[in-house]
NUNUMI-398117 format. One record per atom (N, C-alpha, C, CB): x, y, z; atom name. Coordinates in Angstrom, 1 decimal. Glycine has a CB too. Layout:
// NUNUMI-398117
((X Y Z) CA),
...
//
This chain:
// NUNUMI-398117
((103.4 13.7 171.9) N),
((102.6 14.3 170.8) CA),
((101.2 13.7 170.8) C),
((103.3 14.2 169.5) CB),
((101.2 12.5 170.9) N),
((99.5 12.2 170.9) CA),
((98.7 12.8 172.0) C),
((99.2 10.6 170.9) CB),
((99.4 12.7 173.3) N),
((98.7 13.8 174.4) CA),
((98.4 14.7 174.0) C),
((99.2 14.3 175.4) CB),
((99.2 15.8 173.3) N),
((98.9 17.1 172.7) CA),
((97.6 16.7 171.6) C),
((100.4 17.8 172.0) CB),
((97.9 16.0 170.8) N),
((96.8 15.7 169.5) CA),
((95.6 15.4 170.3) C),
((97.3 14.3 168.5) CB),
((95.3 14.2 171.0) N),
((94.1 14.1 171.6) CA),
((93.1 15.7 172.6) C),
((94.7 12.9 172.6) CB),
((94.5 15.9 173.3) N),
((93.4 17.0 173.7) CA),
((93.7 18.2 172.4) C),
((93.9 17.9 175.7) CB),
((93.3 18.6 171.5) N),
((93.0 19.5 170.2) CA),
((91.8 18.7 169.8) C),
((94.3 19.6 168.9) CB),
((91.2 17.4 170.1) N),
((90.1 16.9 169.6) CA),
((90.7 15.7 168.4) C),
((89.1 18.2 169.0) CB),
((92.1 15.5 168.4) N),
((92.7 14.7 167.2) CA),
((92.4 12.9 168.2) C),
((94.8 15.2 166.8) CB),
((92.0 11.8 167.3) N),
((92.3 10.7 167.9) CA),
((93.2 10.1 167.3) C),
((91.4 9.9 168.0) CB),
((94.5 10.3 168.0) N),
((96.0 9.2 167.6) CA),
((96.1 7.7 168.0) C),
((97.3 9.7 168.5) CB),
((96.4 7.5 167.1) N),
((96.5 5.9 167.6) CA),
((98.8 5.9 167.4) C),
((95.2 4.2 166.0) CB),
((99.1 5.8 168.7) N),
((100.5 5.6 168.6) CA),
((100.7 4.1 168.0) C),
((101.1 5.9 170.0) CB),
((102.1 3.6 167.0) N),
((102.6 2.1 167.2) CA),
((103.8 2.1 167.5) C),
((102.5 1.3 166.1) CB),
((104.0 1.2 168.1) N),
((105.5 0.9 168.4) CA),
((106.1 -0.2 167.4) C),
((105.7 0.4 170.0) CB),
((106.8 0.3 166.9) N),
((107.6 -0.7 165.9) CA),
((108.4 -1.5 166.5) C),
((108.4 -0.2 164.9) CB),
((109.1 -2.2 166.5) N),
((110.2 -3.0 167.1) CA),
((111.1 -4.0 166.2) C),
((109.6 -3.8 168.1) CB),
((112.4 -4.0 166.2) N),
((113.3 -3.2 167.3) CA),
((113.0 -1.8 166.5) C),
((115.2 -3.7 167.5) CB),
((113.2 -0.7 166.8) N),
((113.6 0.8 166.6) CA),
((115.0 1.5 166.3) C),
((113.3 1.3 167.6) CB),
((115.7 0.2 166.6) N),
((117.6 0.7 166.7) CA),
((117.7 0.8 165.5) C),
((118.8 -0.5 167.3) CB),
((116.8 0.3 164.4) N),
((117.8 -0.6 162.7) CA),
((117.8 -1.8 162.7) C),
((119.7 -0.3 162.4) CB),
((118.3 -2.6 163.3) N),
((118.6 -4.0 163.6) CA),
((117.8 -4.7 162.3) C),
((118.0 -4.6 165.2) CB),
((116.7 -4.5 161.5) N),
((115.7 -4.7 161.3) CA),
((115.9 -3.7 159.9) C),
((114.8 -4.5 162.5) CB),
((115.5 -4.5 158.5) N),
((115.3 -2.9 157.6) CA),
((114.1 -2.5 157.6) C),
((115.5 -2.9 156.2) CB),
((113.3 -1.3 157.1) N),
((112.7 -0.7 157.0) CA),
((111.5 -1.0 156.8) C),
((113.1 -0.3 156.5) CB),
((111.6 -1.9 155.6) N),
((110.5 -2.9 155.1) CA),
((110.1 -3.2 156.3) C),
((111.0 -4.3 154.2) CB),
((110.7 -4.2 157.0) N),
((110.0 -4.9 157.6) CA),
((109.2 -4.4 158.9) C),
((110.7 -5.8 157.7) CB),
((109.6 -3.1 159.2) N),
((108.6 -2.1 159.8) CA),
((107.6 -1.7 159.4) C),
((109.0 -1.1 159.9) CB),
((107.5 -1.9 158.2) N),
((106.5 -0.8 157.4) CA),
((105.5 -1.8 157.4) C),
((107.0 0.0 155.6) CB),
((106.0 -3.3 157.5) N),
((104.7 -3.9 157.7) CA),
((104.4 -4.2 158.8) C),
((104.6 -4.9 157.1) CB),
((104.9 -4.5 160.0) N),
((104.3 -4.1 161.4) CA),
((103.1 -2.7 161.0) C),
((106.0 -3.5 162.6) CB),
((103.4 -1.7 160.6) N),
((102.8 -1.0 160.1) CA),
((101.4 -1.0 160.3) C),
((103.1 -1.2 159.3) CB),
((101.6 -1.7 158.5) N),
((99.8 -2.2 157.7) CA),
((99.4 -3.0 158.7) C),
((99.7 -3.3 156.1) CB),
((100.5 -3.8 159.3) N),
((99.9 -5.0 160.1) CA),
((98.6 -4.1 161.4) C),
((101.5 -6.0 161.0) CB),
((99.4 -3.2 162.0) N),
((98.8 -2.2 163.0) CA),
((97.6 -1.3 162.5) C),
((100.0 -1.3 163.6) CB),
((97.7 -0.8 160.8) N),
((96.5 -0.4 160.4) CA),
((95.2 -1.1 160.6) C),
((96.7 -0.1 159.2) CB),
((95.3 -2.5 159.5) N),
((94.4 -3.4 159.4) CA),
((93.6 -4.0 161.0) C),
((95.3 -4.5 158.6) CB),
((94.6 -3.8 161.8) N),
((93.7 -4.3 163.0) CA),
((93.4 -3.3 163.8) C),
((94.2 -5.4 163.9) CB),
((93.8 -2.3 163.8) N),
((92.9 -0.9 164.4) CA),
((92.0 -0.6 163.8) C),
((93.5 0.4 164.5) CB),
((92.0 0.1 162.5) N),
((91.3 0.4 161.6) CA),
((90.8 -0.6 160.1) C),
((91.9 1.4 161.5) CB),
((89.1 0.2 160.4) N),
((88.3 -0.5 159.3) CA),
((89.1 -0.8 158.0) C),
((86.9 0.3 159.0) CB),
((88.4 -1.7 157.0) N),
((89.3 -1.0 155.7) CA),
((89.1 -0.1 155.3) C),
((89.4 -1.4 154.7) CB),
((87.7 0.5 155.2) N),
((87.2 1.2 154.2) CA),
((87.6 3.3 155.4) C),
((85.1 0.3 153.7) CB),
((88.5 3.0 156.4) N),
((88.3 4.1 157.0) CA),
((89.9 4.8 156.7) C),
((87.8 3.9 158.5) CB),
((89.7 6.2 156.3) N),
((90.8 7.1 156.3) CA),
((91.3 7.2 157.3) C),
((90.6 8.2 155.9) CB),
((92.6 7.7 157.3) N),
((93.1 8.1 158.2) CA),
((94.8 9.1 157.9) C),
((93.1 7.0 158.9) CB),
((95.1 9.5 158.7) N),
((96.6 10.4 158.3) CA),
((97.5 9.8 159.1) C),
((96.6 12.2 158.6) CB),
((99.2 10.3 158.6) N),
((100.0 9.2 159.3) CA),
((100.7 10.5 159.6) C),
((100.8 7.8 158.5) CB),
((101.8 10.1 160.6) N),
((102.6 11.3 161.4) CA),
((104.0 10.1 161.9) C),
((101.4 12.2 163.3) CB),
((105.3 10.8 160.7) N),
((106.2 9.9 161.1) CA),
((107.2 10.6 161.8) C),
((106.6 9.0 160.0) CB),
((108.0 10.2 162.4) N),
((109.4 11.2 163.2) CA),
((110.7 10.0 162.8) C),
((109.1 11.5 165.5) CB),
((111.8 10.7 162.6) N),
((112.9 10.0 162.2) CA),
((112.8 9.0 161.4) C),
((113.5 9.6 163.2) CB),
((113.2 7.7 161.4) N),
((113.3 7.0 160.8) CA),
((111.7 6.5 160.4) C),
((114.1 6.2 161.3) CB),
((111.1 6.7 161.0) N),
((109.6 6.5 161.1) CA),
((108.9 7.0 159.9) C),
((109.1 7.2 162.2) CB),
((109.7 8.0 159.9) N),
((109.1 8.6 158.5) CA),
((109.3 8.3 157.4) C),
((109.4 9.7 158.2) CB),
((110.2 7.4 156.9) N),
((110.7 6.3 156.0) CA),
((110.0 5.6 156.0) C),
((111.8 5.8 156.0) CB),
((109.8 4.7 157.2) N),
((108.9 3.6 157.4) CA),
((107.3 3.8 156.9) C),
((108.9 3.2 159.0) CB),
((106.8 5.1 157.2) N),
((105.8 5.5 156.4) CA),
((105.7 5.8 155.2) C),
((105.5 6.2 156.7) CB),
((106.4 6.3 154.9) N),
((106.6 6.3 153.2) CA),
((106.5 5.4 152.4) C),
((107.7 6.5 152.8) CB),
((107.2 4.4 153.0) N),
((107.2 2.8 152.6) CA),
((105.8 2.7 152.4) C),
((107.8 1.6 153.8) CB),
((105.3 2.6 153.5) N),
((104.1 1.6 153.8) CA),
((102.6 3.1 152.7) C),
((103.8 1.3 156.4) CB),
((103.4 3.9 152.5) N),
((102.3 4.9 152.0) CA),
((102.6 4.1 149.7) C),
((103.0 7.4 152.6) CB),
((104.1 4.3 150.0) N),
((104.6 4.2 148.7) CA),
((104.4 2.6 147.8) C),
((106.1 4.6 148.8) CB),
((104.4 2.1 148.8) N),
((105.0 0.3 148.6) CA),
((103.7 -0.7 149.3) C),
((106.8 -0.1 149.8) CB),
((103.5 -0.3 150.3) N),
((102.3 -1.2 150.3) CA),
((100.7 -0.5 150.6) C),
((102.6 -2.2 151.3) CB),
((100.3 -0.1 149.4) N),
((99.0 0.2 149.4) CA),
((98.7 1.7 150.2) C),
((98.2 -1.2 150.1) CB),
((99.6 2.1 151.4) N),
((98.5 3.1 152.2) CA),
((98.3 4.1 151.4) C),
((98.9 3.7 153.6) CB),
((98.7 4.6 150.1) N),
((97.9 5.5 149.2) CA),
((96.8 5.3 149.1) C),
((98.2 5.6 148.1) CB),
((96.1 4.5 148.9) N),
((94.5 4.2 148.8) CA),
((93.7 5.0 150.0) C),
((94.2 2.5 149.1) CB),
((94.6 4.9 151.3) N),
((93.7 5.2 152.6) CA),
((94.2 6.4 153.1) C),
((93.8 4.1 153.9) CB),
((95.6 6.8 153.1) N),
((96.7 8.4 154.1) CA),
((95.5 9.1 153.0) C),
((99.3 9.0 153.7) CB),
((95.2 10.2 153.8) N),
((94.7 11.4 153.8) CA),
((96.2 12.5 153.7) C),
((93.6 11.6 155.3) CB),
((96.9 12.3 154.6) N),
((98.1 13.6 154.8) CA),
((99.3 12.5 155.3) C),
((97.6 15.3 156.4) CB),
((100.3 12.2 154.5) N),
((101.7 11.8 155.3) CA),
((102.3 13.4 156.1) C),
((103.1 11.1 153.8) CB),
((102.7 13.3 157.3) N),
((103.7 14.1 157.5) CA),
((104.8 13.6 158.0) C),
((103.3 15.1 158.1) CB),
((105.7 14.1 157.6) N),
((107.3 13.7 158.3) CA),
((108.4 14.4 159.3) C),
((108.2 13.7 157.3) CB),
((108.6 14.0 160.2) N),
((109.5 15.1 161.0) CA),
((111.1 14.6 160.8) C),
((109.0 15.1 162.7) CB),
((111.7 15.6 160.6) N),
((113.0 14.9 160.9) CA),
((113.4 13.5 160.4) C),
((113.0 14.7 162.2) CB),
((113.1 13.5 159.5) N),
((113.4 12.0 158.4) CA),
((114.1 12.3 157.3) C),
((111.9 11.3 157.7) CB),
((115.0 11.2 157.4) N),
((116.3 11.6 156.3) CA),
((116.0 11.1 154.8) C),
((117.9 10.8 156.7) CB),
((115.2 11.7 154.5) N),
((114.8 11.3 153.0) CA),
((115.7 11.2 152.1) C),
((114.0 12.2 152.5) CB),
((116.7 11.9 152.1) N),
((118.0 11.6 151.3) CA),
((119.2 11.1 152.2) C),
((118.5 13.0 150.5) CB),
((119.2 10.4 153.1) N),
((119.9 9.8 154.3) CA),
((120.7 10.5 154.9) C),
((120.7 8.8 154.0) CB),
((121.8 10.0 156.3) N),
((121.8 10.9 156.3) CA),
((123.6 10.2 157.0) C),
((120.5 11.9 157.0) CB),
((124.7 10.9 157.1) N),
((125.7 10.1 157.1) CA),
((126.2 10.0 158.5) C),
((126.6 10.6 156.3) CB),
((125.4 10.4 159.6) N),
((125.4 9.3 160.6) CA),
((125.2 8.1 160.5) C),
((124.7 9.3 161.2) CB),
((124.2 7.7 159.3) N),
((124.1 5.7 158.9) CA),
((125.0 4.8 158.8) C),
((123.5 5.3 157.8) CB),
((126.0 5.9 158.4) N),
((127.5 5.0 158.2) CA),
((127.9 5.1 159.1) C),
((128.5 5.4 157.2) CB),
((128.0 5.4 160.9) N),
((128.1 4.9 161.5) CA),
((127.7 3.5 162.1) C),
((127.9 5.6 161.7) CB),
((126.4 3.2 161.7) N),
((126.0 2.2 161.9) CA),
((126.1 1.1 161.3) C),
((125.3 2.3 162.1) CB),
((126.2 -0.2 161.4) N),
((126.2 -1.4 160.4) CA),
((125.0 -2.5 160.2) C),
((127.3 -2.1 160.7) CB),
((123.7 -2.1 160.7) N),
((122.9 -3.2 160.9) CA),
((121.8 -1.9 159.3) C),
((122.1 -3.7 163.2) CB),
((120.8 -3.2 159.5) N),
((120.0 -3.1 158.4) CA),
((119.5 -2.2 158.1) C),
((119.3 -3.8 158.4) CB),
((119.0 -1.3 159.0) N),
((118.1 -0.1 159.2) CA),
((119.1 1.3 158.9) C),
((117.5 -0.1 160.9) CB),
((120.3 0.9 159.6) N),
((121.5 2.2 159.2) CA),
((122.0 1.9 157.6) C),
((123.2 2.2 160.4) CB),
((122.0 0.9 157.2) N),
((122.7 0.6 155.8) CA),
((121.5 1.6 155.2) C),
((122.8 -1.2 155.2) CB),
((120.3 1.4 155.3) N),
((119.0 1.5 154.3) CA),
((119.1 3.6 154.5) C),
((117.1 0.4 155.2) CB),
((119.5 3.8 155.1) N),
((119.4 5.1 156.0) CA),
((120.7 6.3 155.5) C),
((119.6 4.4 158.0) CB),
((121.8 5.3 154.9) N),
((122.6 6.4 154.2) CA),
((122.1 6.9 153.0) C),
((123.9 6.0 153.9) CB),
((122.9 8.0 152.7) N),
((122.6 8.5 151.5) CA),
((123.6 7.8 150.4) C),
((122.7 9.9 151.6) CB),
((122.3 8.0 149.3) N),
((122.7 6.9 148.0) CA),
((122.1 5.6 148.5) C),
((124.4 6.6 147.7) CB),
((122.0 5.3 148.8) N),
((121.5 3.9 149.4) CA),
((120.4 3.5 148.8) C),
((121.0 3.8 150.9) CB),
((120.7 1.7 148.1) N),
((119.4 1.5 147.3) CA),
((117.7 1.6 147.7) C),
((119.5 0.2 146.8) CB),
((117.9 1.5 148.4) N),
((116.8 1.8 149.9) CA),
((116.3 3.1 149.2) C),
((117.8 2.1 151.9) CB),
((116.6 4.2 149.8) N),
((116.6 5.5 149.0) CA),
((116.1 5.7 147.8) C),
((117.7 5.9 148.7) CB),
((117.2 5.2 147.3) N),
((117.5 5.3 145.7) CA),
((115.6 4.8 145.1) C),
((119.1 3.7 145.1) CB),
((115.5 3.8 145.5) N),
((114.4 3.2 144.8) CA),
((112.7 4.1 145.9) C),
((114.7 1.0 144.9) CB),
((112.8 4.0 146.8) N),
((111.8 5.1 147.3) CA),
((111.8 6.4 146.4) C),
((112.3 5.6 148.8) CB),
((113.2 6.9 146.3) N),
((112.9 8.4 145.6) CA),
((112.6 8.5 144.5) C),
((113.7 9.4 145.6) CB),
((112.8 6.9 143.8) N),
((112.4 7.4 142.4) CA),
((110.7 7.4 141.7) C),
((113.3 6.5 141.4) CB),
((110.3 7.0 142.8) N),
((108.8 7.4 142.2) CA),
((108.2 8.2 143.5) C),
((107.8 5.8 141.8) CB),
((108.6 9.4 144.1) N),
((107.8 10.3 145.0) CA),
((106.8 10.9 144.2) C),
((108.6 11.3 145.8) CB),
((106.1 10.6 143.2) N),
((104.8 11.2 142.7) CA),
((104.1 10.3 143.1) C),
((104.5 11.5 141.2) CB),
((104.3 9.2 143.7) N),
((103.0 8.3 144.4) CA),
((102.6 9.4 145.6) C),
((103.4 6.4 145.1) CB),
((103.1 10.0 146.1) N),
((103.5 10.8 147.6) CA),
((102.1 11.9 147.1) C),
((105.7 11.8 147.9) CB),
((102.0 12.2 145.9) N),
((101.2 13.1 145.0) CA),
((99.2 13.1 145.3) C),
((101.6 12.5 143.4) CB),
((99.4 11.6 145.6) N),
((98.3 11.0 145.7) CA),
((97.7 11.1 147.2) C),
((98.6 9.6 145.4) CB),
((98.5 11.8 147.9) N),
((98.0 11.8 149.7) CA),
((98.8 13.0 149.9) C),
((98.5 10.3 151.0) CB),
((98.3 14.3 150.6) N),
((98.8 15.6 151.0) CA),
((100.4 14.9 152.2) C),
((97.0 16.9 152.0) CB),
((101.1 15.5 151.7) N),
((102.5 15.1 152.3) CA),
((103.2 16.4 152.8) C),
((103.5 14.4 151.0) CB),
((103.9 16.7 154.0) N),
((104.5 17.5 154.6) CA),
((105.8 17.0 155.1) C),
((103.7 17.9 155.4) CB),
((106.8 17.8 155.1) N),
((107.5 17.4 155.9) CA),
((108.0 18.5 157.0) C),
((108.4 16.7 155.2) CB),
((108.5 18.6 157.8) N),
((109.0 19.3 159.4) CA),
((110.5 19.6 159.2) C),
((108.8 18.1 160.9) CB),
((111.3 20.1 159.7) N),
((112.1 19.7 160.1) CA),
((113.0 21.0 160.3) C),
((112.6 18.6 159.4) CB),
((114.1 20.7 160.6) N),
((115.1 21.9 161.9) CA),
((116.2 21.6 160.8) C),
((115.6 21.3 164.1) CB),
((117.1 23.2 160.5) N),
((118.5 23.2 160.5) CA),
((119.4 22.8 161.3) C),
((118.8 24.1 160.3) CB),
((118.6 22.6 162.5) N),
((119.6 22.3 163.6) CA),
((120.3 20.8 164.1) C),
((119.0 22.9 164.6) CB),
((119.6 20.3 163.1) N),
((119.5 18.5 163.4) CA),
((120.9 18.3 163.0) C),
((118.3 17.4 162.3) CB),
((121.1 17.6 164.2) N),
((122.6 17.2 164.3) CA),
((122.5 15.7 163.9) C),
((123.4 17.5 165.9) CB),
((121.4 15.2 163.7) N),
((121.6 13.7 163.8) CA),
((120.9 13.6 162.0) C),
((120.6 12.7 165.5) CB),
((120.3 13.7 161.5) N),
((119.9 14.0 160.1) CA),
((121.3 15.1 159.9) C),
((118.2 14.7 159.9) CB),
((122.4 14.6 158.9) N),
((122.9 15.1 157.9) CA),
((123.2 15.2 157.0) C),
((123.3 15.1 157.9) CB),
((122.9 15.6 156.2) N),
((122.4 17.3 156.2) CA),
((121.2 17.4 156.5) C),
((122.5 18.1 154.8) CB),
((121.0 18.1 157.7) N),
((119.6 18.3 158.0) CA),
((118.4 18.8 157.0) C),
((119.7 19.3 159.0) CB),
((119.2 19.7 155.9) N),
((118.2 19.9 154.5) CA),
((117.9 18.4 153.8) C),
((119.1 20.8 153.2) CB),
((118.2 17.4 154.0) N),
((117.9 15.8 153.4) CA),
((116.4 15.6 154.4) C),
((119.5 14.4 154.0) CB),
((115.5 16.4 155.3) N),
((114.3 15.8 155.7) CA),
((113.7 16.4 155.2) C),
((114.0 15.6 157.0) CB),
((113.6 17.7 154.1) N),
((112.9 18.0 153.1) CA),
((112.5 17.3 152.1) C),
((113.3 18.7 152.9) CB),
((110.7 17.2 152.5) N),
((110.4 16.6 151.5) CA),
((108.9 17.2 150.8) C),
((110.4 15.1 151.9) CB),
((107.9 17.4 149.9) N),
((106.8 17.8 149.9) CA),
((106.7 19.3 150.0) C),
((106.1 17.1 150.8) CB),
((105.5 19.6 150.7) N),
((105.2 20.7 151.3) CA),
((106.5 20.4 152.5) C),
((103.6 20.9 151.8) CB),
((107.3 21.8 152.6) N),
((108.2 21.5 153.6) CA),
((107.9 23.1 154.6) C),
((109.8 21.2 152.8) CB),
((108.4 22.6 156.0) N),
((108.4 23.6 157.3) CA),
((109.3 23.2 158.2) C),
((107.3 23.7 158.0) CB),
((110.1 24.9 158.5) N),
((110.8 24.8 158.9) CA),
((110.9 25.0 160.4) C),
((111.4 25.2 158.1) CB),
((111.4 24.6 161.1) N),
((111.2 24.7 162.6) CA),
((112.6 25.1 163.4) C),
((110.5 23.3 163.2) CB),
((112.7 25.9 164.0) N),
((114.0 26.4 165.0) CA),
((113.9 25.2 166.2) C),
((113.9 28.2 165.8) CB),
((114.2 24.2 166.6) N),
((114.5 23.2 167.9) CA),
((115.8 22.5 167.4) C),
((113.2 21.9 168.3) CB),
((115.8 22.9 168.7) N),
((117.6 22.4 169.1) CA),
((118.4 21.1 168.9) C),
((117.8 22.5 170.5) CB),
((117.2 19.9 169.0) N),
((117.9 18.5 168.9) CA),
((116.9 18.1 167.9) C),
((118.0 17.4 170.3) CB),
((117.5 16.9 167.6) N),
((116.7 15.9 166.5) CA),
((115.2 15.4 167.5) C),
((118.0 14.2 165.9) CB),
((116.1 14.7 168.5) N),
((115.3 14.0 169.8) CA),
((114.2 15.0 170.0) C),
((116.2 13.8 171.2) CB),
((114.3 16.3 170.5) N),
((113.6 17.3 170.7) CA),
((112.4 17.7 169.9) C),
((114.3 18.0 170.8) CB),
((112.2 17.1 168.4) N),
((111.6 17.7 167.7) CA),
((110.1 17.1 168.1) C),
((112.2 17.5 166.4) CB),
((109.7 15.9 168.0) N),
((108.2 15.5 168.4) CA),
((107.8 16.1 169.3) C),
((107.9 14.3 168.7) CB),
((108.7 16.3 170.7) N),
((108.3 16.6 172.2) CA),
((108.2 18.6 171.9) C),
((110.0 15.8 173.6) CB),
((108.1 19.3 170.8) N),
((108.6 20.4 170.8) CA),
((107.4 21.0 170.5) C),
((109.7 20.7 170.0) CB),
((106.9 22.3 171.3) N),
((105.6 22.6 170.9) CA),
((105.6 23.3 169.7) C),
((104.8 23.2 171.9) CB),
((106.7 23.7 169.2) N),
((106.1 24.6 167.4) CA),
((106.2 23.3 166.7) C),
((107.5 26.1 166.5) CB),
((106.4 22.2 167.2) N),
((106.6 21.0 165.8) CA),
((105.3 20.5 166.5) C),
((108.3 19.5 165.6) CB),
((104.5 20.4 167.1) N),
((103.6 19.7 167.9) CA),
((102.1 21.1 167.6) C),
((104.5 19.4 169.9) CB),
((102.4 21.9 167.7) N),
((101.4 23.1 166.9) CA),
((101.1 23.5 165.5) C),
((101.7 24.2 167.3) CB),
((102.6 23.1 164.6) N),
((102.5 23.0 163.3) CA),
((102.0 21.1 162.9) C),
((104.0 23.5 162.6) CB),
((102.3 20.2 163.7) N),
((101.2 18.7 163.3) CA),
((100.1 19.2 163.3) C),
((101.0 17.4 164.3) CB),
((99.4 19.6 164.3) N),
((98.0 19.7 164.5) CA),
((97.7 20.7 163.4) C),
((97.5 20.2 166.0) CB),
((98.2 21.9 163.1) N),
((98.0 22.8 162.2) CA),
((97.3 21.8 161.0) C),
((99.4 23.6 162.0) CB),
((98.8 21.1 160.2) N),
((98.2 20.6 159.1) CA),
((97.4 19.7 159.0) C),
((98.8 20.3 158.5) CB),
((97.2 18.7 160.2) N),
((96.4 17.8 160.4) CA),
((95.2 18.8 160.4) C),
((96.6 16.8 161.5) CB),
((94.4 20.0 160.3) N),
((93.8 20.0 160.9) CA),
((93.1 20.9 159.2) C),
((94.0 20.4 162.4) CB),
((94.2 21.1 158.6) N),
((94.2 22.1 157.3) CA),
((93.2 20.8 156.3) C),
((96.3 22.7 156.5) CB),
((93.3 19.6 156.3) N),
((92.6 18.7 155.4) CA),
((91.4 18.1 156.4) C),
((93.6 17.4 154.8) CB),
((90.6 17.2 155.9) N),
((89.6 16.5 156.4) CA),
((90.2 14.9 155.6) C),
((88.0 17.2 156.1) CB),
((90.4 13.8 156.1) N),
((90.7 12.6 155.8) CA),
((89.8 11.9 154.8) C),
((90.7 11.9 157.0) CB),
((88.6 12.4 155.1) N),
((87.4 11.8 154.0) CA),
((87.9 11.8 152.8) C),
((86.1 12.7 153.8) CB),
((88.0 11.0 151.9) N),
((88.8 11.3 150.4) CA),
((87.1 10.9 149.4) C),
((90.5 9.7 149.9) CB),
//
């Protein structure tokens, strides 16, 4: 997706969080994060965030919990289990615990989504997501809906990759 963004005239700055499995909760992504804002970008410069899967949590965080309200112009989310999703209970490390539904994790994010109010918020996502269950749990905000086949599939997909740019393109970051 940032190939696609860059040539539309968008400048992405990708991060890689690490680990990505869960292993790790959320939190402590979200500050790799700020950590990756603060040294790319100025303080005083806007910018919009573009999260996919779990990522999109991790943004939320870092939009809800530490400060990036002040700076997101537009959160958007793809495929992020905002109300979890019960694949997590498959899993047992930090990131899948935080990731079910009901989960205090959750719990305490959703109860103040009027901070979300403060920065234009979207979210993406497919009925078809087999890995977000219930795939209606990545509804969040302004919500869109998209026909692609896998969860995996969704960033790499050009109607989810033509509706980013769309909305990225519907605001100007300047606040």
């Amino acid at each position: 997706m940032s190939r696609y963004l860059s040539a539309r005239g968008f400048r992405p700055l990708a991060v890689d969080l690490a680990p990505s499995n869960g292993a790790v909760g959320l939190e402590e992504l979200a500050a790799q994060l700020s950590a990756f804002v603060a040294q790319e970008l100025t303080t005083d410069e806007p910018f919009d965030l573009v999260g996919f899967s779990m990522g999109g949590l991790v943004s939320r965080y870092y939009v809800q919990r530490l400060g990036g309200a002040e700076r997101v112009g537009r959160l958007i989310t793809i495929s992020s289990p905002h109300q979890g999703t019960y694949w997590a209970f498959t899993g047992g490390n930090a990131g899948a615990r935080q990731m079910r539904p009901g989960s205090e994790f959750l719990r305490e994010l959703n109860r103040d989504t009027e901070i979300l109010e403060r920065v234009r918020h979207a979210s993406i996502w497919t009925p078809l997501d087999l890995m977000i269950v219930p795939a209606e749990s990545s509804r969040l905000g302004s919500e869109h809906r998209v026909m692609v086949g896998l969860h995996a599939w969704m960033p790499r997909s050009r109607r989810c990759s033509d509706l980013v740019a769309k909305l990225l393109g519907e605001i100007s970051v300047d606040r």
